[in-house]
Each structure stands twice: as structure tokens, then as C-alpha cells.
C-alpha angles and dihedrals in degrees: 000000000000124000128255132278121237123212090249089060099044092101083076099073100013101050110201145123121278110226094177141337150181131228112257095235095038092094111027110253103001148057153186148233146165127213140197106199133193117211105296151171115196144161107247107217129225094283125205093228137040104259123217117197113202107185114223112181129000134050113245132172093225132199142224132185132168121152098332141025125343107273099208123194136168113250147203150093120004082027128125133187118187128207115200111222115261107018135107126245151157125224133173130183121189104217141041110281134192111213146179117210120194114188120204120198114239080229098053090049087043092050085054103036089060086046096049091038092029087220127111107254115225092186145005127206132194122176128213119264125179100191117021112163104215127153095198121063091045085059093049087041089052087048095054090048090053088049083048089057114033096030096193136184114308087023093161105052098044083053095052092050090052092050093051087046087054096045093047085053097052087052097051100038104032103012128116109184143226119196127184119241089201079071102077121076125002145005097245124236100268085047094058095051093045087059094046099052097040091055092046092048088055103035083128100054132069099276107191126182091246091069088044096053094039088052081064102035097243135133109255085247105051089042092056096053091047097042094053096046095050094039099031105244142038118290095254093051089048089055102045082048084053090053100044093056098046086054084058098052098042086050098056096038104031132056087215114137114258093244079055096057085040095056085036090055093049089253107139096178112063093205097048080045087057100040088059095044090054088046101057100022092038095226125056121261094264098056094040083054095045086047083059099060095054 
């Protein structure tokens, strides 16, 4: 099986003059380019991402075949085709074209489809289509060009919001969707002590929710909902708990300085450190050590 095709290979089997681009990791999971296109029939490749054509200038009768008869179609501004990721296909236009593709990544439309359905998806299908009228994914295109462009002040962001706008519109207009039924309910048993151990053997390292989710292959939404209602709080409330206690614990059973247990518990300021001590234990460290001692 061959491998597949990123966005930035895609000239060797579809010829055509770049107009503009964007790198592929620019943007974190999409990209953008511009073609300028002679008359041609070609076979499409299995590419990495879902590929979506908006037509900018010229009028074409354009082509589509996999496994089975041509499916022709005119077409031209205010147009879109969509080519589902990792699939074959021919297609053939019979005049010169200018187009836009924007190629979202089946992990960035996956990352938002368990956040807009807040289950974890097993699987995301989008079917050819070779004319689709939609208003909406060309603005927000012709948005992203301009960004491309002009790159002004909170780029980024803009960017990112584009790209979840984009991705929001896919899933309601082309989108068939796979859900989990491992979603649903609770964390199971092995899960649960996955998640605990790991916690407690990193208790002095950065633990996000990000790491924690990913242990378990969820998206960081749909982790969050699930872990507070099986260990009765948020993640982030669940670790500082956990360093708390093995200060605690450090502090009764060990002679260690009290910077030492911070540093050991994963805490790097000493006052927020204390704050929460005090907070869960209802005296500071140093008190609680000196109470030991009586």
C-alpha cells in the first residue's frame, strides 16, 4: 500500500501553478494553496488530509470516477469538491481553472467533532463531492488568504479560529459520523488505575491534561467531563490533592527541608505551595511540621 500524500507533494501527480501556499505545519493541522490549473485528467492519490477545492475564476465541466461511471458536473465560483483523505480517484476538468485547496487534518476535525458532540469519534467520513454550492467555506477561504497575506496582529489566533470554523462547517455539511461506544459511561477499572499511577509517579513534573488524556487516546473534552465525574473533581484539582498529600506525607516521615518537599511534590512557588498546604491541611507546612514534634 502506498503511503500517503501530504498537501506539500500533491504538484507530482496534479501539475499546476502555485499562486500562493502555506506551509503545512504553519498552522497546525491545515493548510492553504492556491492553483492555477491547465485542462487536465489525473489520477488523485491517497492523500494525508481531507481536501477541500473552491473555485476562484473560470467556468469548467468537471469529472469524477472511483470504482465505478464518471460523475460530471459545471463548475466555478461559489463552488466547492471535496476529496475525502486516503482514498483514489480520477478527476478531469476541460478548461484552465484558478483554485484555492484547504486541507484539514483528520486529527484537527476529530479534536473538534468530540468537542462539538462531547463523545470520543472512532471514525470520520467525508464523501466526494464534485459540486457542492456553499457560501460558507469560500468566505472563510478567502479569509484565511487575506490572513496569509497581511498577517496582522493576533495572527494565530485568528487563524485558529478560522480553522475551528472550518472545521464546525465540514462536520455539519459533508460529514458522516463514527462515535465510540466506549465513550459513553465510565472510565473502567484499568483505566482508572492507569491514570492514578501515572499521576502519583509524576507528581514532580508538569502533568497537563493534555498527557493524561492522550495515556488514555481521548480528546482533552471529552477527558475532562469523564474524569470529574468518575474521580469527583477536574484533573487539575485531583493532582494538586495528590501533592498536597505526598507533602504531607514527606513532611511527617522525612527531615527534608520544606523547599525540598516543594520541588519533590511538583510545587515550583513556595507561597502558592503554602497557600494550598494551608488550604487542604488548615495550617502551613511549617506549623503542621512543628505540631509533629509535640
Amino acid at each position: 500500500m502506498t503511503s500517503l500524500i501530504d498537501p506539500d507533494n500533491i504538484q507530482q501527480w496534479v501539475p499546476g501553478r502555485v499562486t500562493f501556499a502555506c506551509d503545512t505545519d504553519a498552522w497546525n493541522g491545515m493548510s492553504l494553496r492556491g492553483y492555477r490549473y491547465p485542462k487536465l485528467d489525473v489520477a488523485i492519490p491517497r492523500m494525508r488530509d481531507y481536501m477541500f477545492v473552491v473555485y476562484r475564476g473560470g467556468q469548467s465541466n468537471m469529472g469524477r470516477r472511483r470504482d465505478g461511471p464518471w460523475e460530471e458536473h459545471q463548475v466555478g465560483p461559489g463552488i466547492v469538491s471535496v476529496l475525502t483523505r486516503a482514498e483514489e480517484s480520477q478527476w478531469r476538468w476541460d478548461k484552465p481553472i484558478d483554485v484555492s485547496h484547504l486541507y484539514l487534518s483528520h486529527s484537527s476535525i476529530a479534536t473538534v467533532a468530540s468537542e462539538v458532540f462531547e463523545k470520543d469519534i472512532s471514525n470520520i467520513e467525508l464523501c466526494d463531492r464534485v459540486h457542492s454550492e456553499d457560501e460558507i467555506l469560500p468566505a472563510l477561504v478567502g479569509q484565511l488568504e487575506h490572513e496569509l497575506v497581511g498577517g496582522e496582529l493576533g495572527g494565530q489566533l485568528y487563524v485558529e479560529a478560522l480553522k475551528n470554523q472550518a472545521c464546525v462547517h465540514v462536520l455539519r455539511r459533508y460529514s458522516n459520523i463514527m462515535f465510540n461506544d466506549a465513550s459513553q459511561g465510565h472510565f473502567s477499572p484499568a483505566q482508572k488505575r492507569l491514570l492514578s499511577d501515572f499521576i502519583d509517579e509524576h507528581l514532580e513534573l508538569n502533568i497537563s491534561i493534555s498527557d493524561l488524556a492522550g495515556l488514555l487516546q481521548m480528546s482533552v473534552f471529552h477527558f475532562g467531563r469523564k474524569f470529574t465525574k468518575d474521580f469527583g473533581c477536574p484533573p487539575h484539582a485531583y493532582v494538586i490533592k495528590k501533592r498536597v498529600d505526598k507533602a504531607v506525607k514527606l513532611l511527617s516521615t522525612t527531615s527534608m527541608p520544606i523547599k525540598v518537599v516543594f520541588a519533590q511534590c511538583g510545587f515550583s512557588d513556595q507561597s502558592h505551595m503554602t497557600r494550598l498546604f494551608k488550604r487542604f491541611v488548615g495550617m502551613t507546612p511549617s506549623v503542621f511540621r512543628k505540631n509533629l514534634s509535640r
